[in-house]
PDB file of N, CA, C, O and CB in Angstrom:
ATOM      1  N   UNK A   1       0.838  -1.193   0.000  1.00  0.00           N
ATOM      2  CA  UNK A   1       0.000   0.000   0.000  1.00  0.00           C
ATOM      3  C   UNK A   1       0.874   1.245   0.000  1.00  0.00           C
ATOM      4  O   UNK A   1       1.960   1.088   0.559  1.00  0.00           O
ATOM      5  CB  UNK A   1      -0.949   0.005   1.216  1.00  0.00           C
ATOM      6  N   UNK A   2       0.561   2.792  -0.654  1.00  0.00           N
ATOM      7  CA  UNK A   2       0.999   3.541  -0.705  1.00  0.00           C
ATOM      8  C   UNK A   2       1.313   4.401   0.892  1.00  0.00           C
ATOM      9  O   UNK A   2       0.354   4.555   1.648  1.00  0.00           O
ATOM     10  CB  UNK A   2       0.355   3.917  -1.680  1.00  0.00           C
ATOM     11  N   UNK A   3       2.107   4.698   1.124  1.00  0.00           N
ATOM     12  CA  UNK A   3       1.854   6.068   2.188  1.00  0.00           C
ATOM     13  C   UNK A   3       1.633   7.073   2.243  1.00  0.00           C
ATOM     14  O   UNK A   3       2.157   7.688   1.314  1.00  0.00           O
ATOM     15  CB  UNK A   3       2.408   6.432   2.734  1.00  0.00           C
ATOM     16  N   UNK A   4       1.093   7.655   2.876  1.00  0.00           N
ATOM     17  CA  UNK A   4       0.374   8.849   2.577  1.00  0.00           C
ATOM     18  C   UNK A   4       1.258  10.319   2.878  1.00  0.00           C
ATOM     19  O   UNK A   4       0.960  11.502   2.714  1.00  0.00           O
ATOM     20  CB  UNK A   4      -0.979   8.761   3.476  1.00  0.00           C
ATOM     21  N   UNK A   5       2.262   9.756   3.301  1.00  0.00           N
ATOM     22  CA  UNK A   5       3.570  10.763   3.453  1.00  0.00           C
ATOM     23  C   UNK A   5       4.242  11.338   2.095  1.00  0.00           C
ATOM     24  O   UNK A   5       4.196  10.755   1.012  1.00  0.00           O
ATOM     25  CB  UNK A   5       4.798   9.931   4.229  1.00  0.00           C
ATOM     26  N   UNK A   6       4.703  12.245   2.272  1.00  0.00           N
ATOM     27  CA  UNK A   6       5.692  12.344   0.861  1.00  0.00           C
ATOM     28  C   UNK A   6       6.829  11.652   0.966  1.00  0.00           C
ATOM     29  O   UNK A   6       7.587  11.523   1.928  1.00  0.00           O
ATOM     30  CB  UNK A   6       6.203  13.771   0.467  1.00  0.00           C
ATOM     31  N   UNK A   7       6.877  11.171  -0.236  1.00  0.00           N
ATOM     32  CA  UNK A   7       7.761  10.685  -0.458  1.00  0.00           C
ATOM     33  C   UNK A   7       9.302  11.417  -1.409  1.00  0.00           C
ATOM     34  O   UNK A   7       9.274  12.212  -2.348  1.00  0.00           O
ATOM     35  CB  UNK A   7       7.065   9.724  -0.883  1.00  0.00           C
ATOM     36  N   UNK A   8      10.558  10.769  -0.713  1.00  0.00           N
ATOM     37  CA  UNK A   8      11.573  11.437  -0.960  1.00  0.00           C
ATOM     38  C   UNK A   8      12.058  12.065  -2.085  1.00  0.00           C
ATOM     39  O   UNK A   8      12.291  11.140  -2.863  1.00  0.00           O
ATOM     40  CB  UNK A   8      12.233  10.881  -0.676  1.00  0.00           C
ATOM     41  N   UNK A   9      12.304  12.956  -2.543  1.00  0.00           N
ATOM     42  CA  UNK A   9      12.519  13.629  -4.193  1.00  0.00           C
ATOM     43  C   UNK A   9      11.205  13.613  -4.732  1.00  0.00           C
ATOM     44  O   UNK A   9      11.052  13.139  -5.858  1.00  0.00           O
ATOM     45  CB  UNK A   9      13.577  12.688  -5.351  1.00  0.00           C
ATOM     46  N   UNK A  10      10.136  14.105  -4.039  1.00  0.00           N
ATOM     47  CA  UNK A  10       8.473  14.197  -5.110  1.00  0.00           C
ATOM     48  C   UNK A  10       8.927  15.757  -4.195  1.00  0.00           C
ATOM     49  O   UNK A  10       9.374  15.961  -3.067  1.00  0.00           O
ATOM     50  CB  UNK A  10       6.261  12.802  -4.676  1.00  0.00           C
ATOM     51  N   UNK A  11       8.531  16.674  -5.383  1.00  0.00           N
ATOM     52  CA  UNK A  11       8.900  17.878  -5.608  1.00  0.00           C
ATOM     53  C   UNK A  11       7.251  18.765  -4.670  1.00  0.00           C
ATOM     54  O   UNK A  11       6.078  18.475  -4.902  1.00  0.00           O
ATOM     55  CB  UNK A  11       9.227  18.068  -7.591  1.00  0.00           C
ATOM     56  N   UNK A  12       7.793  19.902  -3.581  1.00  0.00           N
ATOM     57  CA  UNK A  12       6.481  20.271  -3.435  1.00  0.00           C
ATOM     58  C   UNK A  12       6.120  21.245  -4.454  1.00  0.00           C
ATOM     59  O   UNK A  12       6.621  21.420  -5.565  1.00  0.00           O
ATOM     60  CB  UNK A  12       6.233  20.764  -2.135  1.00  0.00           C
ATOM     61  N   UNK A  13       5.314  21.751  -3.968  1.00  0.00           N
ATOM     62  CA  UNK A  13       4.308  22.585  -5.214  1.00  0.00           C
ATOM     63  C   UNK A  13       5.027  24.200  -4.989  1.00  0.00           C
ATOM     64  O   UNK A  13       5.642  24.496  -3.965  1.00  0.00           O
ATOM     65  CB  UNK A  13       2.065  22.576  -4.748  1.00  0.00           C
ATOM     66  N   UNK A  14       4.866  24.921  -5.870  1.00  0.00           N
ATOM     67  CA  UNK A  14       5.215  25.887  -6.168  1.00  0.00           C
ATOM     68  C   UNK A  14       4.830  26.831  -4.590  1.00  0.00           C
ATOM     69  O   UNK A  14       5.798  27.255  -3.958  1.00  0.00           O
ATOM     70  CB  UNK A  14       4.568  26.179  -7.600  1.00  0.00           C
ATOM     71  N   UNK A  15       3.740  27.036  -4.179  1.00  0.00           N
ATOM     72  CA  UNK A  15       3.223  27.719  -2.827  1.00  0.00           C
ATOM     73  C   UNK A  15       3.684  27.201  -1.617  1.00  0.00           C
ATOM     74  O   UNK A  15       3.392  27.819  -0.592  1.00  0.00           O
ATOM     75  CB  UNK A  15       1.790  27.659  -2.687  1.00  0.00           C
ATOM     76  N   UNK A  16       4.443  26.037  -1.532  1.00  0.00           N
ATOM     77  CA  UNK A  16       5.253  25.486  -0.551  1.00  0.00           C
ATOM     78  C   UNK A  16       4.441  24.273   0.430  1.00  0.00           C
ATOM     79  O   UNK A  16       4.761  23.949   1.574  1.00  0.00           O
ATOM     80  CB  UNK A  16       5.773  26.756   0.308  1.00  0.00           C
ATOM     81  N   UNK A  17       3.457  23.800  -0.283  1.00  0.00           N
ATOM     82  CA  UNK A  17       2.566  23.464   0.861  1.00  0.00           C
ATOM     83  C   UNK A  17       3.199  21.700   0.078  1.00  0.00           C
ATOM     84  O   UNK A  17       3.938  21.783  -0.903  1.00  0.00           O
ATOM     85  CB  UNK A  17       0.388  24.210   0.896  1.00  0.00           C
ATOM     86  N   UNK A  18       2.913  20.617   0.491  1.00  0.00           N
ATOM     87  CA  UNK A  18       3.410  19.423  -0.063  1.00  0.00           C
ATOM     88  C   UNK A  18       1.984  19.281  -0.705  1.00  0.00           C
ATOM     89  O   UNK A  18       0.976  19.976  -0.581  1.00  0.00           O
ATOM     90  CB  UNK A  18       4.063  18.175   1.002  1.00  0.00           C
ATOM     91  N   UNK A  19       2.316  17.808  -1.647  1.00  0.00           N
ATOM     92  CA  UNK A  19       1.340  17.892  -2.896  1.00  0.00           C
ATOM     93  C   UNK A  19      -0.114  17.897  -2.043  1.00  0.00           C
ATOM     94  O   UNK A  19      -1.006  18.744  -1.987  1.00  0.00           O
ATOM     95  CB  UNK A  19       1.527  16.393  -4.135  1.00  0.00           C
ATOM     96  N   UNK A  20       0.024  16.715  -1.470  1.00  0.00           N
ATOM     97  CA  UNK A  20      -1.003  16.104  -1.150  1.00  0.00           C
ATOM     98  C   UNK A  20      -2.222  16.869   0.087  1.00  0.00           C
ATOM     99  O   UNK A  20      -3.211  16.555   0.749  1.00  0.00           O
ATOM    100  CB  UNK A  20      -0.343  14.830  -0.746  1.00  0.00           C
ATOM    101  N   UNK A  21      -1.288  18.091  -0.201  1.00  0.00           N
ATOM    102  CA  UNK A  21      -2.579  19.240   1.321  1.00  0.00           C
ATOM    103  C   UNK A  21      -2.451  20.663   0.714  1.00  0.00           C
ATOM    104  O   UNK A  21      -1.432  21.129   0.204  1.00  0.00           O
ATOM    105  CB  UNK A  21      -1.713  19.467   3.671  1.00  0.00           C
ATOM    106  N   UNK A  22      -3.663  21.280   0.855  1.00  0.00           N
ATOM    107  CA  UNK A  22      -3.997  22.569   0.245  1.00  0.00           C
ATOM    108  C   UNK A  22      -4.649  23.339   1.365  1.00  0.00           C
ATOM    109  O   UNK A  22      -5.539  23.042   2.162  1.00  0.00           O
ATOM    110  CB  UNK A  22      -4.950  22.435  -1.047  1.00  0.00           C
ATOM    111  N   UNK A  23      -3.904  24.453   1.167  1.00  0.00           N
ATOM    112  CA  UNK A  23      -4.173  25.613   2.355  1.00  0.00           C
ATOM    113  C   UNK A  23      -5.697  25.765   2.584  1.00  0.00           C
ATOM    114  O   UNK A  23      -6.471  25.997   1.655  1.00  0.00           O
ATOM    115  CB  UNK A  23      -3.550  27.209   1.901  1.00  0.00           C
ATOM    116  N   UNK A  24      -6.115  25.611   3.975  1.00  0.00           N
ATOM    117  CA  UNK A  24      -7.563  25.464   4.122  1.00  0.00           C
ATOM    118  C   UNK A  24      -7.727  27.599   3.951  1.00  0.00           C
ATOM    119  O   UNK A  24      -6.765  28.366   3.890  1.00  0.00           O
ATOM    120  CB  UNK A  24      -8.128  24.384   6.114  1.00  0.00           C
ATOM    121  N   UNK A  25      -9.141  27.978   3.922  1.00  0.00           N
ATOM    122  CA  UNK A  25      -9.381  29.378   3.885  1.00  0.00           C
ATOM    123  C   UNK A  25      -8.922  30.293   4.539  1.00  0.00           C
ATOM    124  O   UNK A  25      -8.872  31.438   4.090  1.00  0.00           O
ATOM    125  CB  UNK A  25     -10.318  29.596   4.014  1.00  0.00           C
ATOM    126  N   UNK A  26      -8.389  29.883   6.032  1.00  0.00           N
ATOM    127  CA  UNK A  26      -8.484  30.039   6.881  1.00  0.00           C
ATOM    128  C   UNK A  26      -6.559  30.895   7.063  1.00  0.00           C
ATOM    129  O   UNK A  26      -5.969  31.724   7.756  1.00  0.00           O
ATOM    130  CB  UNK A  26      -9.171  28.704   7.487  1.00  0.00           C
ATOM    131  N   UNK A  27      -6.387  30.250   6.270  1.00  0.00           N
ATOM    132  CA  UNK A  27      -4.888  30.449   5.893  1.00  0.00           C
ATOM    133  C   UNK A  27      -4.470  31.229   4.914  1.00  0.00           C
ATOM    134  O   UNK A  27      -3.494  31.979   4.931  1.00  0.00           O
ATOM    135  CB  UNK A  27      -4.321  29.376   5.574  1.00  0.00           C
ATOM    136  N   UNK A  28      -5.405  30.997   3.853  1.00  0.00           N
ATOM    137  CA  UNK A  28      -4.977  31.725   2.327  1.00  0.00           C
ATOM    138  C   UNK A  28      -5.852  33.206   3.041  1.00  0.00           C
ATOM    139  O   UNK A  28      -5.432  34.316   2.715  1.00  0.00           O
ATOM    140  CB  UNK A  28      -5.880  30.737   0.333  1.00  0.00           C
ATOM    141  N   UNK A  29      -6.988  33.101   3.950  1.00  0.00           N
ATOM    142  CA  UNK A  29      -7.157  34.970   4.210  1.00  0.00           C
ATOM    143  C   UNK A  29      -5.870  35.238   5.038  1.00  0.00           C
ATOM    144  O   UNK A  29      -5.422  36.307   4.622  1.00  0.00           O
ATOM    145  CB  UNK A  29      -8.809  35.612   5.338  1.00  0.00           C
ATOM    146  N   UNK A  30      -5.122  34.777   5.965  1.00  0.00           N
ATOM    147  CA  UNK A  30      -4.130  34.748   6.497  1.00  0.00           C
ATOM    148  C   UNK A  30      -2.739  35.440   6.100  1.00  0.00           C
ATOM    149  O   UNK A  30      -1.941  36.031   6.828  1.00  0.00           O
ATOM    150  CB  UNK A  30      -4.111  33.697   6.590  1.00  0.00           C
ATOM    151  N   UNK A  31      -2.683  35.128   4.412  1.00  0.00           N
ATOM    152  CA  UNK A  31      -1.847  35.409   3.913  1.00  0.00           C
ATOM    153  C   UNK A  31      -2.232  36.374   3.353  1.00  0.00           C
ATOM    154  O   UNK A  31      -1.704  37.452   3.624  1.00  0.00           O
ATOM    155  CB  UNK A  31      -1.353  34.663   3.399  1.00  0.00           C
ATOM    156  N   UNK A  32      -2.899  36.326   2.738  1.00  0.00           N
ATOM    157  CA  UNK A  32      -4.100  37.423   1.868  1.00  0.00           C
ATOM    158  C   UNK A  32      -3.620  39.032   2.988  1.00  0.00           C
ATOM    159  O   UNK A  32      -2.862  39.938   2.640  1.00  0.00           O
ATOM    160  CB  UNK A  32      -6.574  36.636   2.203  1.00  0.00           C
ATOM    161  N   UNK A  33      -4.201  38.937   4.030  1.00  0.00           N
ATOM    162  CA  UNK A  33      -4.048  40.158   4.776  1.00  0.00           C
ATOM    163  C   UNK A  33      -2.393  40.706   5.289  1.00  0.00           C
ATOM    164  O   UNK A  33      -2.178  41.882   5.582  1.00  0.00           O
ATOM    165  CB  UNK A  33      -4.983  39.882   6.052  1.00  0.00           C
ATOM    166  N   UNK A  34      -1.261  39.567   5.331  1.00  0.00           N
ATOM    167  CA  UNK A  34       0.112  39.349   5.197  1.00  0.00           C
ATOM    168  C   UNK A  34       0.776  40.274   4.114  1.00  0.00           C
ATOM    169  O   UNK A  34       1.615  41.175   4.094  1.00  0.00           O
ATOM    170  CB  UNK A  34       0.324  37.911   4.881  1.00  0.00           C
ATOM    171  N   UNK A  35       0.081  39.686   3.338  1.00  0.00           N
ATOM    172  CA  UNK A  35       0.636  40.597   1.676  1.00  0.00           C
ATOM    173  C   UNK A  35       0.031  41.645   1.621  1.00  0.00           C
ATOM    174  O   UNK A  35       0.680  42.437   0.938  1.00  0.00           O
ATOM    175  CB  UNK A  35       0.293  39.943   0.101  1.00  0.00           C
ATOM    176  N   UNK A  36      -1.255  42.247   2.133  1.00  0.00           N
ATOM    177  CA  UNK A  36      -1.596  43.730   1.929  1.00  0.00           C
ATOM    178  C   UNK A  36      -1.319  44.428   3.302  1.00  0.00           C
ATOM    179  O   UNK A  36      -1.697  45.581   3.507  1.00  0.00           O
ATOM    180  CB  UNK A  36      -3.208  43.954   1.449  1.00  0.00           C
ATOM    181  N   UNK A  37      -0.602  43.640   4.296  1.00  0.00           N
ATOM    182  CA  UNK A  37      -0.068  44.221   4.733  1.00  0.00           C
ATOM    183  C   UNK A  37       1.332  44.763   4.291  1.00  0.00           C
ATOM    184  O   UNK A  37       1.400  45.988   4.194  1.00  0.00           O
ATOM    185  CB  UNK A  37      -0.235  43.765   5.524  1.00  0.00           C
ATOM    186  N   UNK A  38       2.334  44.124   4.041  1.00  0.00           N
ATOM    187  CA  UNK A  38       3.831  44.309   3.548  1.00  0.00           C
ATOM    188  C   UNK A  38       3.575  45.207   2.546  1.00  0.00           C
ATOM    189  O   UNK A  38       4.164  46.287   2.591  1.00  0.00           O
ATOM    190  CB  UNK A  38       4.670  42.981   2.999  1.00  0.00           C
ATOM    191  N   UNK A  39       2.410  44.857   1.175  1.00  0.00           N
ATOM    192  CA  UNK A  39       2.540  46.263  -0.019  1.00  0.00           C
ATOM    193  C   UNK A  39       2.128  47.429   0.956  1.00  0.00           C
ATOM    194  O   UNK A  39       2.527  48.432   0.364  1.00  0.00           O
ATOM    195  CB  UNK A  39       1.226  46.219  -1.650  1.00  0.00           C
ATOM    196  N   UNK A  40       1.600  47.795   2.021  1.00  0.00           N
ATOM    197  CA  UNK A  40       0.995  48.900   2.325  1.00  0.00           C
ATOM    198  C   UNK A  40       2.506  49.666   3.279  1.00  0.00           C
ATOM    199  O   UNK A  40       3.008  50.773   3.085  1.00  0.00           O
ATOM    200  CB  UNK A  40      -0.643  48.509   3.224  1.00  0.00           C
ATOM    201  N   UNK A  41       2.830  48.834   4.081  1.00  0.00           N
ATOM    202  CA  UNK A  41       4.317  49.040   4.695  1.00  0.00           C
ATOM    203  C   UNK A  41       5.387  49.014   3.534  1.00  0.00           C
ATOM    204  O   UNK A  41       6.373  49.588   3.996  1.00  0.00           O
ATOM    205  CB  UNK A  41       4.714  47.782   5.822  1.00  0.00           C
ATOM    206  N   UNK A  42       5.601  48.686   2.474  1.00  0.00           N
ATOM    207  CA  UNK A  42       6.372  49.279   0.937  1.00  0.00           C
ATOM    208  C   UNK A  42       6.163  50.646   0.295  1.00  0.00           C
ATOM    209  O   UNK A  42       6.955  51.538  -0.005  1.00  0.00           O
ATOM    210  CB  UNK A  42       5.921  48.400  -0.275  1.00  0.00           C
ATOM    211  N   UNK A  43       4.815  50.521   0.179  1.00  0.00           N
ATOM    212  CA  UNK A  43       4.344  51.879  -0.293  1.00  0.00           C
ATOM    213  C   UNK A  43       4.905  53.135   0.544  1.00  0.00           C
ATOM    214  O   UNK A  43       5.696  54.018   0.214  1.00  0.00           O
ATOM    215  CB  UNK A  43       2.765  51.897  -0.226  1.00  0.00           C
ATOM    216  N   UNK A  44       4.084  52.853   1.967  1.00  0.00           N
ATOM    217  CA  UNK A  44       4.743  54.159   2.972  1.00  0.00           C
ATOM    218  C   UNK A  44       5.956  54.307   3.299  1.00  0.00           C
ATOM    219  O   UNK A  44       6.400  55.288   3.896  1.00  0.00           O
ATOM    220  CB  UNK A  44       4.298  54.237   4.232  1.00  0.00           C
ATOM    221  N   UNK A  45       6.534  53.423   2.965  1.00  0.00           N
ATOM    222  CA  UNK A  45       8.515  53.429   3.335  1.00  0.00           C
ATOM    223  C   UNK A  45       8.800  54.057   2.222  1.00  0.00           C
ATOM    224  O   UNK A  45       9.537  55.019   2.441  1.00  0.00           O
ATOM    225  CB  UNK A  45       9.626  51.745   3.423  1.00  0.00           C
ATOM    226  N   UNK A  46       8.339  53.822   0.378  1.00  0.00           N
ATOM    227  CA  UNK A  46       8.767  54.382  -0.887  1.00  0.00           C
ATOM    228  C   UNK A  46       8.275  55.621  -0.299  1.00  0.00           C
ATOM    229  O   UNK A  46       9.254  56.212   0.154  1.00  0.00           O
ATOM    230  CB  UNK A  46       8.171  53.815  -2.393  1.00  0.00           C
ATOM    231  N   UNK A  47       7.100  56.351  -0.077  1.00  0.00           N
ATOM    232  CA  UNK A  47       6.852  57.708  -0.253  1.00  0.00           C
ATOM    233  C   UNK A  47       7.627  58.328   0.889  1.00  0.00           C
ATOM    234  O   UNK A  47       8.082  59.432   0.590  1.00  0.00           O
ATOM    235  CB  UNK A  47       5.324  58.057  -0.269  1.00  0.00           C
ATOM    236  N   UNK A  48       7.915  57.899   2.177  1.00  0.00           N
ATOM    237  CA  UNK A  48       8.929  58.613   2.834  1.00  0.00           C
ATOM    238  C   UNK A  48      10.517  58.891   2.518  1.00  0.00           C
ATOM    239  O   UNK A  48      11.324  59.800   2.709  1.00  0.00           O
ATOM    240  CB  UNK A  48       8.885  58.074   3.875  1.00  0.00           C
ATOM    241  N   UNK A  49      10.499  57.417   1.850  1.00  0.00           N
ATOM    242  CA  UNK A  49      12.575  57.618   1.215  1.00  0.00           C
ATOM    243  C   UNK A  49      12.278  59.247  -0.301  1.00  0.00           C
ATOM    244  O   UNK A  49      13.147  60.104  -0.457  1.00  0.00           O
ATOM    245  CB  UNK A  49      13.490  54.909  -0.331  1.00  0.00           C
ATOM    246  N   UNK A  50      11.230  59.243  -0.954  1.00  0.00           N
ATOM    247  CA  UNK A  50      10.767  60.030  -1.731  1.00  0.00           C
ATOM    248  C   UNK A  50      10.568  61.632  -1.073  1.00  0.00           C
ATOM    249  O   UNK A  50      11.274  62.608  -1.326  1.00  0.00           O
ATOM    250  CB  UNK A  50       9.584  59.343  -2.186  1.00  0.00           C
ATOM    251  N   UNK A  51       9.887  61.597  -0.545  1.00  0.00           N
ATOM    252  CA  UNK A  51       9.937  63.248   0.276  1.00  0.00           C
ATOM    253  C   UNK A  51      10.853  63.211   1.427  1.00  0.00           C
ATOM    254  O   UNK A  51      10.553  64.141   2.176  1.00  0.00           O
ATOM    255  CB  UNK A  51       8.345  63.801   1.003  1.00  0.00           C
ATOM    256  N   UNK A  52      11.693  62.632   1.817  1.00  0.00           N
ATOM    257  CA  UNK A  52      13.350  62.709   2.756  1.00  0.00           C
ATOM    258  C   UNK A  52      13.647  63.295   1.307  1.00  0.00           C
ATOM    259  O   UNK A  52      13.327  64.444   1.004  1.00  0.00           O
ATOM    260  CB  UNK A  52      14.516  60.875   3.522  1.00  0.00           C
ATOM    261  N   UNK A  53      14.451  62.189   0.206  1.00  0.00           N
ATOM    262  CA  UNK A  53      14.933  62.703  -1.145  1.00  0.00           C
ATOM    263  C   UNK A  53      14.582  64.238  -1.340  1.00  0.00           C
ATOM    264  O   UNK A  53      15.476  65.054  -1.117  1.00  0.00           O
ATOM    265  CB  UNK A  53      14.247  61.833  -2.345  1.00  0.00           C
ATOM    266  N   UNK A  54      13.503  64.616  -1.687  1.00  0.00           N
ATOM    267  CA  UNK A  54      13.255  65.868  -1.577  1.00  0.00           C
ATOM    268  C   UNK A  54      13.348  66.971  -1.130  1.00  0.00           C
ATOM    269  O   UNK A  54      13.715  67.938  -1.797  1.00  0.00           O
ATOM    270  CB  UNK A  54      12.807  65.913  -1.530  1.00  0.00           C
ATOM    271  N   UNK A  55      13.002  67.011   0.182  1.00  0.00           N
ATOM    272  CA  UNK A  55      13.103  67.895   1.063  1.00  0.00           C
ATOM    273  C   UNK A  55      14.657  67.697   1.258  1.00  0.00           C
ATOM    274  O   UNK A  55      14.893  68.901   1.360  1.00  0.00           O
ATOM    275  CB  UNK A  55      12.119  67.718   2.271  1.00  0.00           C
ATOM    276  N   UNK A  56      16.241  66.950   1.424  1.00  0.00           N
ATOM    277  CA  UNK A  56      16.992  67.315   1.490  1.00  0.00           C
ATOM    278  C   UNK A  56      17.436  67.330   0.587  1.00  0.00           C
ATOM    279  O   UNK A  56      18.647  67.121   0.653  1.00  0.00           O
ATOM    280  CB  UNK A  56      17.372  67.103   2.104  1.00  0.00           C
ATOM    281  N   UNK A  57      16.757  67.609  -1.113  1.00  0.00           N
ATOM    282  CA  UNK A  57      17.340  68.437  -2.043  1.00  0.00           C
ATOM    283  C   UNK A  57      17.630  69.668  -2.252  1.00  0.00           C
ATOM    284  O   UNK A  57      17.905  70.260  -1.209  1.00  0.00           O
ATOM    285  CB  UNK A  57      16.949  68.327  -2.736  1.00  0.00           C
ATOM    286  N   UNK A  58      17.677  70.281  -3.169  1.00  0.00           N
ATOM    287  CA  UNK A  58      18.114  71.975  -3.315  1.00  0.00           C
ATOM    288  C   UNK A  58      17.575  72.774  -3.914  1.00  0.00           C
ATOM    289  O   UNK A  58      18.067  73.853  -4.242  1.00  0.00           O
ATOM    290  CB  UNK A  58      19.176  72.308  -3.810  1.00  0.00           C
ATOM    291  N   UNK A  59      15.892  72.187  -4.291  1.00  0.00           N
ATOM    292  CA  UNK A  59      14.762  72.971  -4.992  1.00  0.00           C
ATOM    293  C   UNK A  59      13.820  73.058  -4.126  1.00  0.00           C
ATOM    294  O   UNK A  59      13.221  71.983  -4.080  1.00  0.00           O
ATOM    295  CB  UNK A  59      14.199  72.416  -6.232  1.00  0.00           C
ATOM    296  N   UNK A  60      13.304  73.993  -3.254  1.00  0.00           N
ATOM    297  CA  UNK A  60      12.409  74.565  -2.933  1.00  0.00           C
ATOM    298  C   UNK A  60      11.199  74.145  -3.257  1.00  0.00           C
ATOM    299  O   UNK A  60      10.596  73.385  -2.500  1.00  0.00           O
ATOM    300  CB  UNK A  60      12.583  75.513  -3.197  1.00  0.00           C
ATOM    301  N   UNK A  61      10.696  74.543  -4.346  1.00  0.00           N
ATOM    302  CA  UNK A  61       9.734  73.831  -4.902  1.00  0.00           C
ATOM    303  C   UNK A  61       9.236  72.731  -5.022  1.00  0.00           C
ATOM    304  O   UNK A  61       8.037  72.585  -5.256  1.00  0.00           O
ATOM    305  CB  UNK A  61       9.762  73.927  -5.564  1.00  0.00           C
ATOM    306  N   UNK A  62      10.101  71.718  -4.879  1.00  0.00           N
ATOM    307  CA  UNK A  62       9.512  70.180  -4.660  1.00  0.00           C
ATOM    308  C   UNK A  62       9.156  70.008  -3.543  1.00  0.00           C
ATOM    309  O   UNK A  62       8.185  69.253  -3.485  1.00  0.00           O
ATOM    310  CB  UNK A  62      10.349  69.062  -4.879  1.00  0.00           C
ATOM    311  N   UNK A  63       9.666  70.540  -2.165  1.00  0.00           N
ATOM    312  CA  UNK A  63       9.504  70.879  -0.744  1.00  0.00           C
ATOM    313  C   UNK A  63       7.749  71.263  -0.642  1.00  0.00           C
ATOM    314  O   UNK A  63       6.935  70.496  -0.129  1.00  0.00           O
ATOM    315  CB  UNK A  63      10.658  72.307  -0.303  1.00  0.00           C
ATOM    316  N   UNK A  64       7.479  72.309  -1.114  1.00  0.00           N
ATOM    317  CA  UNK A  64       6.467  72.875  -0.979  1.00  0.00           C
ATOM    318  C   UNK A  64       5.001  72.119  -1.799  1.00  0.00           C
ATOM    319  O   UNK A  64       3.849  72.296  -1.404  1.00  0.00           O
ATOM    320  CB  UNK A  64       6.896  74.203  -1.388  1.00  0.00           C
ATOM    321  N   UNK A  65       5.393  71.267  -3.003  1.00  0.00           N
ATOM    322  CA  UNK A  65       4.619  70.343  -3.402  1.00  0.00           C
ATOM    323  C   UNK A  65       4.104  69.505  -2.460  1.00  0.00           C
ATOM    324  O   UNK A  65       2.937  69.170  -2.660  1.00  0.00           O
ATOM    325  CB  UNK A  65       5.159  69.727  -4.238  1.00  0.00           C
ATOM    326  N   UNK A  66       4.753  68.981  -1.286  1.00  0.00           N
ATOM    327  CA  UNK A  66       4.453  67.499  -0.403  1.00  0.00           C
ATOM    328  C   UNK A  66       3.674  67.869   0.780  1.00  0.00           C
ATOM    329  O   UNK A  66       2.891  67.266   1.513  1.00  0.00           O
ATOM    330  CB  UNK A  66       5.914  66.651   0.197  1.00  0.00           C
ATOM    331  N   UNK A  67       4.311  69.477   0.706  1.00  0.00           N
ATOM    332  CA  UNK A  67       3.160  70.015   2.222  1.00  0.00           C
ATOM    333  C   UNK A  67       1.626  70.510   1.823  1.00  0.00           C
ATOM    334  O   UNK A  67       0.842  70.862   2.705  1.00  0.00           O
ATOM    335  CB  UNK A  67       3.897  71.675   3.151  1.00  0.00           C
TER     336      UNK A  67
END
């Protein structure tokens, strides 16, 4: 009879989970809220390295755009 384990050199699946089990809902919202967390903490780190950049540039004017 087969086992229900993986077996050695059977490749897992691309999402990391082994073949034979798939992320219940419970998990994929899990991740789901994971990843819009991190793009939302990316975004606000890009627009702060972006107006730092700015504001300790040497145009005035870009300064006064962000306020």
């Amino acid at each position: 009879m087969a086992s229900p384990r993986i077996e050695e050199g059977k490749a897992a699946r691309e999402d990391g989970y082994p073949p034979h089990k798939t992320p219940g809902p419970e998990i994929r919202l899990t991740i789901s809220k994971l990843n819009s967390t991190v793009e939302k903490h990316h975004r606000d780190t890009s627009l702060e390295c972006r107006r730092d950049l700015l504001n300790n540039g040497s145009t005035s004017g870009a300064q006064a755009s962000l306020n």
